[in-house]
C-alpha positions in Angstrom: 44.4 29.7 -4.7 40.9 31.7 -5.2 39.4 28.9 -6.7 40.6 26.4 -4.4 39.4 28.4 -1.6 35.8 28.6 -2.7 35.6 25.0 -3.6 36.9 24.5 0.2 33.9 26.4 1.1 31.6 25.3 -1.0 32.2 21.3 0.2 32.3 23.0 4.0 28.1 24.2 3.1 27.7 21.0 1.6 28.8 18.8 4.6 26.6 20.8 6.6 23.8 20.3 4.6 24.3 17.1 4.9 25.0 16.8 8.2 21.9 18.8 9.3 19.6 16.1 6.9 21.4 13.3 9.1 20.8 14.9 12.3 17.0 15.2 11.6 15.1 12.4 13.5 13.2 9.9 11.3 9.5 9.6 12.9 9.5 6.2 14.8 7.5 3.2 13.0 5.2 1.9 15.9 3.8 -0.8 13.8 4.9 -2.8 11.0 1.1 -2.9 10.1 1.1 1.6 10.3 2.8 2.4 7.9 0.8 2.6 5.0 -0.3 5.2 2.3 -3.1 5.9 0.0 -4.8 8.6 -1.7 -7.2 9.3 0.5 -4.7 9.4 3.7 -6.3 6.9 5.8 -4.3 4.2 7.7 -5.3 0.3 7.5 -3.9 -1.6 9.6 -3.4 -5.9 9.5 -3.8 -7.8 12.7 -2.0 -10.3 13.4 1.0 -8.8 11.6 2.9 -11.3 11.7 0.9 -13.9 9.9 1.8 -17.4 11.2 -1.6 -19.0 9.8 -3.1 -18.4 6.2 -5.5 -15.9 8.0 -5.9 -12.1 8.9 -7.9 -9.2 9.2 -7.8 -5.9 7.9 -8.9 -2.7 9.5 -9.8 0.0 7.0 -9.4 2.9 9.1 -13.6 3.8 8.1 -16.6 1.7 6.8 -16.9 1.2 3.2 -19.6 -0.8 1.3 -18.4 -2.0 -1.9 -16.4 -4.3 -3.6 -12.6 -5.0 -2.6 -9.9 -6.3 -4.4 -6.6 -7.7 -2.3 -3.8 -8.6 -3.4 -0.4 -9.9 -1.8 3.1 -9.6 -3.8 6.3 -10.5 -2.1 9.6 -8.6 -1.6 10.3 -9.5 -5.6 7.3 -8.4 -6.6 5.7 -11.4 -7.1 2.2 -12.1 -6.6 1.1 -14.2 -4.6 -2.7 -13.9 -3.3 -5.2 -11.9 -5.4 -8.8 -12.3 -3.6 -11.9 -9.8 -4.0 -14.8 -9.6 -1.6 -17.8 -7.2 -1.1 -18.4 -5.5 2.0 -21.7 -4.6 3.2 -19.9 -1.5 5.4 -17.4 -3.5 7.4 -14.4 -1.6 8.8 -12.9 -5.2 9.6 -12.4 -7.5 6.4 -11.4 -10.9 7.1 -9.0 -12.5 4.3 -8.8 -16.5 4.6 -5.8 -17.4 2.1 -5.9 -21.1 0.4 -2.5 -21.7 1.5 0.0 -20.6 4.3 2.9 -17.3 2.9 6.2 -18.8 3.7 8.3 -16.4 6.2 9.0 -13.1 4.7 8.1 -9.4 4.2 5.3 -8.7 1.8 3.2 -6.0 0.6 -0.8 -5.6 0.7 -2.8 -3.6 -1.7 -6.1 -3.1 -1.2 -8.4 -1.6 -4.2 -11.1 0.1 -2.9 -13.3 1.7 -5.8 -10.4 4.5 -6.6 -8.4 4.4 -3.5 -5.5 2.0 -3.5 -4.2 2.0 -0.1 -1.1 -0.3 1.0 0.9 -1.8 3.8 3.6 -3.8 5.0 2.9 -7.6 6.2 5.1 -10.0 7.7 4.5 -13.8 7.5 6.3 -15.4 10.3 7.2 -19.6 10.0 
């Protein structure tokens, strides 16, 4: 009876661990194209996010001079754009694809010297 009596209260302090974790709200995603991460913290953002056209822009969140490597993989993790350009301190990078990304949900990685930052993009038909 003892033991059953503590396991009783042990799943009563679990459910309301649980319960508190569900009760928490989740910060609100403004932006498909904010929610990012890096090392360095900084957001980039992609505008238009959608994509309907095999064209975008992408805002670094601060200048940088340098060489940048892009790539694009898809939700299987696939890739399917790798481009590099060098910046001569642009915060806006233009990225012209050869093709058009079929509809979907992608992700972006942008190398920048030691920093890989990436975000969400969303290619609409």
């Amino acid at each position: 009876m003892r033991i059953m009596f503590l396991c009783f209260i042990g799943m009563m302090s679990l459910g309301r661990v649980f319960s508190q974790d569900l009760l928490q709200p989740e910060p609100a995603d403004q932006s498909v194209s904010q929610k990012t991460s890096s090392r360095q913290g900084k957001e980039i953002r992609i505008y238009p996010n959608p994509v309907n056209e095999n064209q975008f822009k992408i805002n670094l969140g601060k200048r940088y001079t340098g060489a940048i490597e892009i790539a694009i993989f898809s939700s299987t993790g696939t890739m399917v754009h790798q481009g590099r350009q060098t910046t001569t301190g642009d915060q806006v990078i233009p990225v012209v694809m050869p093709h058009k990304l079929p509809g979907g949900v992608y992700t972006l990685h942008v190398v920048m010297g030691d920093a890989v930052k990436k975000a969400r993009l969303v290619a609409s038909e």
